[in-house]
MMTF fields as JSON, N, C-alpha, C and O atoms, coordinates in Angstrom:
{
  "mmtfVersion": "1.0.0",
  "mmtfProducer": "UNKNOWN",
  "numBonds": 443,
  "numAtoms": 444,
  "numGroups": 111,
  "numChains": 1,
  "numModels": 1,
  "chainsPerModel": [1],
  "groupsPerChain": [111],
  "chainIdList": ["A"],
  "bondAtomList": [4, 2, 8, 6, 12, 10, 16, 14, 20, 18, 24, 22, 28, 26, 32, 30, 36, 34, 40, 38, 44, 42, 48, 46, 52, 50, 56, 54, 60, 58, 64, 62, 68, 66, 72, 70, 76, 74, 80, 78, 84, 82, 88, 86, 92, 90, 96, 94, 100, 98, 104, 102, 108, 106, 112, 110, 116, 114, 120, 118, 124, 122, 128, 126, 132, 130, 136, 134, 140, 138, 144, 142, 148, 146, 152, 150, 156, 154, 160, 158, 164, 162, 168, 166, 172, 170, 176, 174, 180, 178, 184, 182, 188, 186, 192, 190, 196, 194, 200, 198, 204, 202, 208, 206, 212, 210, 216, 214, 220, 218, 224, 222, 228, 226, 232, 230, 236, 234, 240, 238, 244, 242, 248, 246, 252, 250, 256, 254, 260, 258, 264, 262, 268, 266, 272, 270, 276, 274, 280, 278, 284, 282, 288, 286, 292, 290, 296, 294, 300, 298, 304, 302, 308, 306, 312, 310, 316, 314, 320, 318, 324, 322, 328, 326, 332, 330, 336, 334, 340, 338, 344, 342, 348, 346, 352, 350, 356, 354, 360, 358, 364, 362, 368, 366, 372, 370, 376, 374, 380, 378, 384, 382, 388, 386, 392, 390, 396, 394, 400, 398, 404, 402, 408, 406, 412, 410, 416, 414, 420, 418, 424, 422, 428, 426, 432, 430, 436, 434, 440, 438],
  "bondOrderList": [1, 1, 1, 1, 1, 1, 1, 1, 1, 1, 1, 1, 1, 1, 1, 1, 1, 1, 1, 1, 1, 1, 1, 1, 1, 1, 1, 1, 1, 1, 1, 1, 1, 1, 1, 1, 1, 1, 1, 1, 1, 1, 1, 1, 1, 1, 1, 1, 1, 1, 1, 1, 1, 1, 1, 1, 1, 1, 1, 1, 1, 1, 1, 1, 1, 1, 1, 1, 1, 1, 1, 1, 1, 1, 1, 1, 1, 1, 1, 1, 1, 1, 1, 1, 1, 1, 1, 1, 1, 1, 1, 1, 1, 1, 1, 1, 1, 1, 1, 1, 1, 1, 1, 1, 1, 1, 1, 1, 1, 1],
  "groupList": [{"groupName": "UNK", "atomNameList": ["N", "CA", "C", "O"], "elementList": ["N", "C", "C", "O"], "formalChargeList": [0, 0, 0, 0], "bondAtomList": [1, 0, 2, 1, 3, 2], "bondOrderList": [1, 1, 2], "singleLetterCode": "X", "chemCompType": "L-PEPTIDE LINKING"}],
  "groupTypeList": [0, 0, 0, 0, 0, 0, 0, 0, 0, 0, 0, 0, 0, 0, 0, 0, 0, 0, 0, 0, 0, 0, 0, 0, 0, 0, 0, 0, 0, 0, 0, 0, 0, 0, 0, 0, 0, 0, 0, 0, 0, 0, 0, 0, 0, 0, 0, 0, 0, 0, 0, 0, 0, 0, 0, 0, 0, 0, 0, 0, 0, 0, 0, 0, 0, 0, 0, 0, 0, 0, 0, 0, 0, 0, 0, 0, 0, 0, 0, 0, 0, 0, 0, 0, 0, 0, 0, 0, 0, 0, 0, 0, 0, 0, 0, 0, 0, 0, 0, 0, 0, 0, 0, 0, 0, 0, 0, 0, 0, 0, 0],
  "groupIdList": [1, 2, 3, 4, 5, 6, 7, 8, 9, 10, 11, 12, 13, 14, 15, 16, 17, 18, 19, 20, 21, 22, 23, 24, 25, 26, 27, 28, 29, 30, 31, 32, 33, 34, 35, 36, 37, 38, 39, 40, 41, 42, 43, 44, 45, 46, 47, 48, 49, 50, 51, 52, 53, 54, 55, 56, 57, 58, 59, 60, 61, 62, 63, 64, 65, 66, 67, 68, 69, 70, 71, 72, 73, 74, 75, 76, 77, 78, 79, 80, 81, 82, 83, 84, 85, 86, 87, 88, 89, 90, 91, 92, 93, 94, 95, 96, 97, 98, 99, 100, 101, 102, 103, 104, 105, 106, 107, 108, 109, 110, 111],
  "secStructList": [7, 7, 7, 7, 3, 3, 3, 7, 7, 7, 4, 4, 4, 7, 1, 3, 3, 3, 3, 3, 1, 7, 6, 6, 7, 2, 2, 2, 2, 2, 2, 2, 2, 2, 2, 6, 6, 6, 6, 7, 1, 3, 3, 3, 3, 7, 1, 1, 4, 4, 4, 7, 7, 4, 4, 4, 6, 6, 6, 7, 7, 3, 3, 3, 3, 3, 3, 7, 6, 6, 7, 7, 2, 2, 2, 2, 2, 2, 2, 2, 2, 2, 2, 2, 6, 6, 1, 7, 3, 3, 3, 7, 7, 7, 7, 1, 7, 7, 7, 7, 7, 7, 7, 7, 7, 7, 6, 6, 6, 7, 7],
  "xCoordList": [-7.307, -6.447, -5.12, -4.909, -4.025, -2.777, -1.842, -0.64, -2.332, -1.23, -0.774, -1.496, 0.59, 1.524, 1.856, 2.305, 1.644, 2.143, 3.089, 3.308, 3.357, 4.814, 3.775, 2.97, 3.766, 3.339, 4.674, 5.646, 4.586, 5.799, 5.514, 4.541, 6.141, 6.235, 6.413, 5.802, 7.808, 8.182, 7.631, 7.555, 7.02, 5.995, 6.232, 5.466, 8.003, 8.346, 8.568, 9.084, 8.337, 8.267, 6.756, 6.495, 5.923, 4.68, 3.664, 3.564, 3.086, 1.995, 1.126, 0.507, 0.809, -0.43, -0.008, 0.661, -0.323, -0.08, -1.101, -1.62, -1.763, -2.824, -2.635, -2.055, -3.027, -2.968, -4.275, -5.454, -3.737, -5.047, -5.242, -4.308, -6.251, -6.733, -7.497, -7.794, -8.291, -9.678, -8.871, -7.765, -10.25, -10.63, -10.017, -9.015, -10.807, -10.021, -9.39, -9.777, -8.098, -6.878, -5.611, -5.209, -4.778, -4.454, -3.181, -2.372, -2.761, -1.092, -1.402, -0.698, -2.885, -3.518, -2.887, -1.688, -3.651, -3.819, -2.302, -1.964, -1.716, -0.485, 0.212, 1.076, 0.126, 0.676, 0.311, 1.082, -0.78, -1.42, -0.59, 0.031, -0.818, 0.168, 1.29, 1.449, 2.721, 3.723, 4.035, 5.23, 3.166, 3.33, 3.362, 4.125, 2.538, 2.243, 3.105, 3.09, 3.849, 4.938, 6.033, 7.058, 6.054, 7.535, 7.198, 8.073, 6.516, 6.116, 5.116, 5.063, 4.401, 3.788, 3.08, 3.166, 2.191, 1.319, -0.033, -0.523, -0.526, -1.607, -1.684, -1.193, -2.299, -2.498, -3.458, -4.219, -4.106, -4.995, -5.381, -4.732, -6.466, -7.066, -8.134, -9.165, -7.684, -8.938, -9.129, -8.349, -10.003, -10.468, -10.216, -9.412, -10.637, -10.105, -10.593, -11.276, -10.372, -10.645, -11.673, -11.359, -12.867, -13.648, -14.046, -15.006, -12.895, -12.66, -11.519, -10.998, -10.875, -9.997, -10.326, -11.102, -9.988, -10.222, -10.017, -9.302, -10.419, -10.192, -9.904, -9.22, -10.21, -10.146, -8.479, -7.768, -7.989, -6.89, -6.009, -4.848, -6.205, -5.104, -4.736, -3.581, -5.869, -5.899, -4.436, -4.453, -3.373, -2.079, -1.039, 0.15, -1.638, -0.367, 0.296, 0.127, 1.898, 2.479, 3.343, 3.747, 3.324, 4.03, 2.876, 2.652, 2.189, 1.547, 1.656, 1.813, 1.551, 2.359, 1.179, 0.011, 1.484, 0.748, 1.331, 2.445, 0.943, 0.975, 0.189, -0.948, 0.097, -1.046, -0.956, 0.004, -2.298, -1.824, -1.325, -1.42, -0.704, -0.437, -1.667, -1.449, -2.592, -3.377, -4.402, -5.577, -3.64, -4.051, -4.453, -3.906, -5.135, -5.014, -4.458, -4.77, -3.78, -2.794, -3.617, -3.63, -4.634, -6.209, -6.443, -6.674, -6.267, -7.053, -5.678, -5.802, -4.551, -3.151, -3.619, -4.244, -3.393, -3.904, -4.888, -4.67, -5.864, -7.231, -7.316, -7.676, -6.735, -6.544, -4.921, -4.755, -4.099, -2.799, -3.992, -3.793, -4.938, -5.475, -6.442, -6.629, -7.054, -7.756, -7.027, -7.456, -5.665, -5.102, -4.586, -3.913, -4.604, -3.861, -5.221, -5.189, -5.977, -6.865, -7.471, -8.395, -6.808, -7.043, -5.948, -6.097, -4.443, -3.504, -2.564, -2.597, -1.727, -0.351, 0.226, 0.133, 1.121, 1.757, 2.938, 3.461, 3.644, 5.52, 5.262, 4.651, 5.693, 5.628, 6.974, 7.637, 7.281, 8.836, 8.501, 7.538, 9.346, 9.38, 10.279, 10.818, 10.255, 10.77, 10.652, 9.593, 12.124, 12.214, 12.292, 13.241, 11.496, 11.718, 12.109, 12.232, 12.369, 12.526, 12.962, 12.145, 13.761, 13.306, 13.672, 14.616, 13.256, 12.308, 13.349, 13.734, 13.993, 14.361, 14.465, 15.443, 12.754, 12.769, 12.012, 11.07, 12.737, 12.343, 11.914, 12.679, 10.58, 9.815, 10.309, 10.585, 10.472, 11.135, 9.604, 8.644, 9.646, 7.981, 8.04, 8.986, 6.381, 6.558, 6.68, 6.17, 7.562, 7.658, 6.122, 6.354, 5.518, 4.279, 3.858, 3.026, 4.309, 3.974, 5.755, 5.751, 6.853, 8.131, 7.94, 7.273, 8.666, 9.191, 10.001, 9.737],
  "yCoordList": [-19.34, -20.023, -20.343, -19.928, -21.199, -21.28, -20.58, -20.728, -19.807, -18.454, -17.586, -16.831, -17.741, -17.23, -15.797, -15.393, -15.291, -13.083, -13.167, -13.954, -12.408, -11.412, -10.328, -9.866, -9.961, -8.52, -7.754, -8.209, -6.852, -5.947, -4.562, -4.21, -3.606, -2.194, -1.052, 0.011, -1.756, -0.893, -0.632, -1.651, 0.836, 1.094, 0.539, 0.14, 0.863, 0.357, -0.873, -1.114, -1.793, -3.353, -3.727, -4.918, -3.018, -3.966, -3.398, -2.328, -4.487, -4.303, -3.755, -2.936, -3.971, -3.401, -2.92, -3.655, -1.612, -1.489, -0.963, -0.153, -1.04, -1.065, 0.114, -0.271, 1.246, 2.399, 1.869, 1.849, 1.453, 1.598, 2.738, 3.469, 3.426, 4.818, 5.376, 5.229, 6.285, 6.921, 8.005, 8.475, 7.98, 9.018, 10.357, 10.889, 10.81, 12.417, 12.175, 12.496, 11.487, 11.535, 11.761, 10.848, 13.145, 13.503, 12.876, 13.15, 11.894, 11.259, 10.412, 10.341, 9.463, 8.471, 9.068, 8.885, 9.789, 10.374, 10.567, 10.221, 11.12, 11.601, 10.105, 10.066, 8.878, 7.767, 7.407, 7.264, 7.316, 6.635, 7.519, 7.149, 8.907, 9.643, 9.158, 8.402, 9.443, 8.921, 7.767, 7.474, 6.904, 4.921, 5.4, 4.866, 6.4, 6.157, 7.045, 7.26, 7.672, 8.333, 7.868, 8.443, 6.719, 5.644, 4.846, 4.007, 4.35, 3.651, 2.476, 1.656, 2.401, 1.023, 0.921, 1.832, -0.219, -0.606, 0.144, 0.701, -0.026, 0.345, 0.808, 0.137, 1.923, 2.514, 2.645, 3.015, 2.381, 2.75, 2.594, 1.786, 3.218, 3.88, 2.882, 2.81, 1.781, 0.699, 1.481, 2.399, 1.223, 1.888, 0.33, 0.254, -0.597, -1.751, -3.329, -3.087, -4.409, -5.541, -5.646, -5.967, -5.416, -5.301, -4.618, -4.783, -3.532, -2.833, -2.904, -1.952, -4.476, -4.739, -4.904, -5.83, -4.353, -4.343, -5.921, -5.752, -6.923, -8.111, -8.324, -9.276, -7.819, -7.969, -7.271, -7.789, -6.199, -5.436, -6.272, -5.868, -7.68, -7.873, -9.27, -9.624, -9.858, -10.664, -10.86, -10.127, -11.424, -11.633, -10.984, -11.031, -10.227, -9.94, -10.467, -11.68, -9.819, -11.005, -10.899, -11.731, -9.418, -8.349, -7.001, -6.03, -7.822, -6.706, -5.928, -6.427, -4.675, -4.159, -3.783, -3.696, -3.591, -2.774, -1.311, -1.426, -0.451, 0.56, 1.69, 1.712, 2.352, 2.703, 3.945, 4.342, 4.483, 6.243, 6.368, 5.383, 7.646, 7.169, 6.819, 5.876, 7.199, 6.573, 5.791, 5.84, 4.836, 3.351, 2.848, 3.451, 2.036, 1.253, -0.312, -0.839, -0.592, -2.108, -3.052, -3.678, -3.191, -3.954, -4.412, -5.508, -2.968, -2.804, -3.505, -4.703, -3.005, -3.942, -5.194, -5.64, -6.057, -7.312, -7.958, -9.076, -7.623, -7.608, -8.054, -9.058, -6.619, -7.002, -7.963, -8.318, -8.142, -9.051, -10.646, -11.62, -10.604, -11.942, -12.092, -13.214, -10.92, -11.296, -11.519, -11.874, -11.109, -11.827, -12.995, -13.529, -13.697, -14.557, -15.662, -16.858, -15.134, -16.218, -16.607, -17.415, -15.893, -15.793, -16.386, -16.843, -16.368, -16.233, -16.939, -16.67, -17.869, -18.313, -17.115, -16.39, -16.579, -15.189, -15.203, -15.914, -14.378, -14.326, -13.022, -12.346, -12.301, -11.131, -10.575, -10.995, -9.8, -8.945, -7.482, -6.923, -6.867, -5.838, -4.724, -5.283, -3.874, -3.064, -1.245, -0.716, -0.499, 0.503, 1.304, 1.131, 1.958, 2.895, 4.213, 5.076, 4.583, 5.86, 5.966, 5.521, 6.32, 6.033, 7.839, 8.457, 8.135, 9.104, 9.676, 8.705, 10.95, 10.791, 12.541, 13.269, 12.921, 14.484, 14.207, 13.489, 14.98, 15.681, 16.601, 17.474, 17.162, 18.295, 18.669, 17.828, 20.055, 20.896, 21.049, 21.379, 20.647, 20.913, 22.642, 23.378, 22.969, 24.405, 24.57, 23.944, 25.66, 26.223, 26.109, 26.932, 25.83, 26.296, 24.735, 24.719, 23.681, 21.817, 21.815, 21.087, 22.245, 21.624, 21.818, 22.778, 20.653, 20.99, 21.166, 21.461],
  "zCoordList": [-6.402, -7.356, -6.706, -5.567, -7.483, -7.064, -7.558, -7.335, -8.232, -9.013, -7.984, -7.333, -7.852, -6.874, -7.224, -8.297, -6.445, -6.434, -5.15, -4.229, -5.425, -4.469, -3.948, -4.757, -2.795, -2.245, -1.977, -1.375, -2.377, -2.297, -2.199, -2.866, -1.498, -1.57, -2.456, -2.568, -3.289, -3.7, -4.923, -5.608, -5.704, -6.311, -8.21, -9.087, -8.098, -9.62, -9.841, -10.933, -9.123, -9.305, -9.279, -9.445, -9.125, -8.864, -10.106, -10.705, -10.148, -11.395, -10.913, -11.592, -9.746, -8.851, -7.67, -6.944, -7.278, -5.922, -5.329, -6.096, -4.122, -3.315, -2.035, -1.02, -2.089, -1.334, -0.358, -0.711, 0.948, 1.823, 2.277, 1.949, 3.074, 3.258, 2.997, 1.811, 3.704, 3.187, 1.857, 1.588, 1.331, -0.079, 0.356, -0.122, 1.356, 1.907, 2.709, 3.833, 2.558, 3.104, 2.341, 1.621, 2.441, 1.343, 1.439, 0.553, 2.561, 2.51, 1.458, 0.45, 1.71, 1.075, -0.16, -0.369, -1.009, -2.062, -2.875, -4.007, -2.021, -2.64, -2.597, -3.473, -1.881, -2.202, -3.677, -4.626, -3.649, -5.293, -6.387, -7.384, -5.805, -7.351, -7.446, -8.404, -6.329, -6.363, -6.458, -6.475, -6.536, -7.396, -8.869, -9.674, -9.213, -10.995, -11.242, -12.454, -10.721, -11.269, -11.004, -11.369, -10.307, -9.75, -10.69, -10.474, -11.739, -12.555, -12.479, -13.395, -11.497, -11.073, -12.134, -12.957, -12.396, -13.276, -13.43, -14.412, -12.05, -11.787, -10.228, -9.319, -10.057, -8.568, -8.308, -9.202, -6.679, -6.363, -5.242, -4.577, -4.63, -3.373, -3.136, -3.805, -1.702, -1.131, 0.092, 0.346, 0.789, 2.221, 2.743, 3.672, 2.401, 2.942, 1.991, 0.995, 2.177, 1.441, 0.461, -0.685, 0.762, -0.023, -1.061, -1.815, -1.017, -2.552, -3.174, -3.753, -3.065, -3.695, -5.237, -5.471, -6.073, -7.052, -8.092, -9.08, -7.961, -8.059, -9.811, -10.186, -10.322, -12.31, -12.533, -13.394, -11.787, -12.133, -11.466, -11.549, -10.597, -10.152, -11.377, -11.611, -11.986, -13.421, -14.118, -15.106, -14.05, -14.721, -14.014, -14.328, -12.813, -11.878, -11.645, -11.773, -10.984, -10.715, -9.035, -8.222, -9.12, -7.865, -7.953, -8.677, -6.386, -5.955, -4.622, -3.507, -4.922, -3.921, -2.778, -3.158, -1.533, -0.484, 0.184, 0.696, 0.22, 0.675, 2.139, 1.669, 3.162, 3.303, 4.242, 4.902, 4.113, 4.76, 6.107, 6.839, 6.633, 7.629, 8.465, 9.225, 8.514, 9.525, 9.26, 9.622, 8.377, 8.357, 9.279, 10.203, 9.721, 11.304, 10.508, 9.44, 11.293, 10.9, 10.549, 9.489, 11.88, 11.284, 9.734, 9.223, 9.16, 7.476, 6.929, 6.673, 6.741, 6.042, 6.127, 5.165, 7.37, 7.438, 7.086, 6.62, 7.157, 6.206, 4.466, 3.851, 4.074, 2.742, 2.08, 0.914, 3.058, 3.041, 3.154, 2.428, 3.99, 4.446, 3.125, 2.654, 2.538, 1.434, -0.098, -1.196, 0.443, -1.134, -0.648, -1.53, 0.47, 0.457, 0.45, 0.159, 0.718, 0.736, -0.796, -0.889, -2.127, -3.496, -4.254, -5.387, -3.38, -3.942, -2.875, -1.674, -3.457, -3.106, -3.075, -4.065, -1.609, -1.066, -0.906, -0.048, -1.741, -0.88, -0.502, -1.329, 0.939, 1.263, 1.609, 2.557, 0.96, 1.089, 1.392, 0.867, 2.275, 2.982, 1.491, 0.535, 1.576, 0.75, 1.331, 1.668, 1.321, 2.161, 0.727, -0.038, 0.514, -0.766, -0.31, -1.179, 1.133, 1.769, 3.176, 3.984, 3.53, 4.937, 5.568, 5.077, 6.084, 6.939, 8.053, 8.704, 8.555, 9.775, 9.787, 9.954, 9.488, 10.365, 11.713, 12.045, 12.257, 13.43, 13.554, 13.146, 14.112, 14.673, 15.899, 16.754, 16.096, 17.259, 17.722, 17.026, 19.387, 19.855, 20.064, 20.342, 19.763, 20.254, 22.021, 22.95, 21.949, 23.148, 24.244, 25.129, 24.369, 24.882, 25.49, 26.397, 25.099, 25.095, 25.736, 26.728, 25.544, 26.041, 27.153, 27.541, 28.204, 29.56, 30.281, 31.446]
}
């Protein structure tokens, strides 16, 4: 269709947001909770494109992407290429966190 969506990150703007990542992956996992408790519309867990849930994205308007850490980039692009190939795309970056621990290596790996 020509019905235009926003892909976006951040979990309380989007009607839909899209956790890529396996099932027993518990970063995966804990992404999908923390969208529905940031308020998103709807959350949920794809392993990749083909379980895009295509009926829940129906009157969207901002859908978000998300994905575990050990996503492989491959799968993002994939399902970014399968909404775009459904959907007129604006893609905006969105930092809902940004991150800056450091792990002390154990003694035994330092040199």
């Amino acid at each position: 269709t020509n019905r235009k969506i926003y892909i976006h990150t951040n979990p309380k703007d989007c009607d839909v947001l899209l956790v890529i990542g396996e099932p027993n992956s518990s970063n995966s996992l804990r992404l999908v909770e923390s969208a529905n408790r940031a308020g998103s519309g709807f959350s949920t867990l794809v392993q990749n494109a083909s379980e895009i849930p295509w009926p829940k994205l129906e009157g969207a308007k901002i859908v978000g992407i998300s994905a575990g850490a050990s996503a492989p980039e491959k799968l993002v692009l994939e399902v970014l290429g399968a909404l775009s190939d459904r959907f007129v795309t604006h893609v905006t970056e969105a930092s809902v966190a940004e991150e800056n621990i450091t792990f002390k290596l154990p003694a035994s790996v330092q040199s």
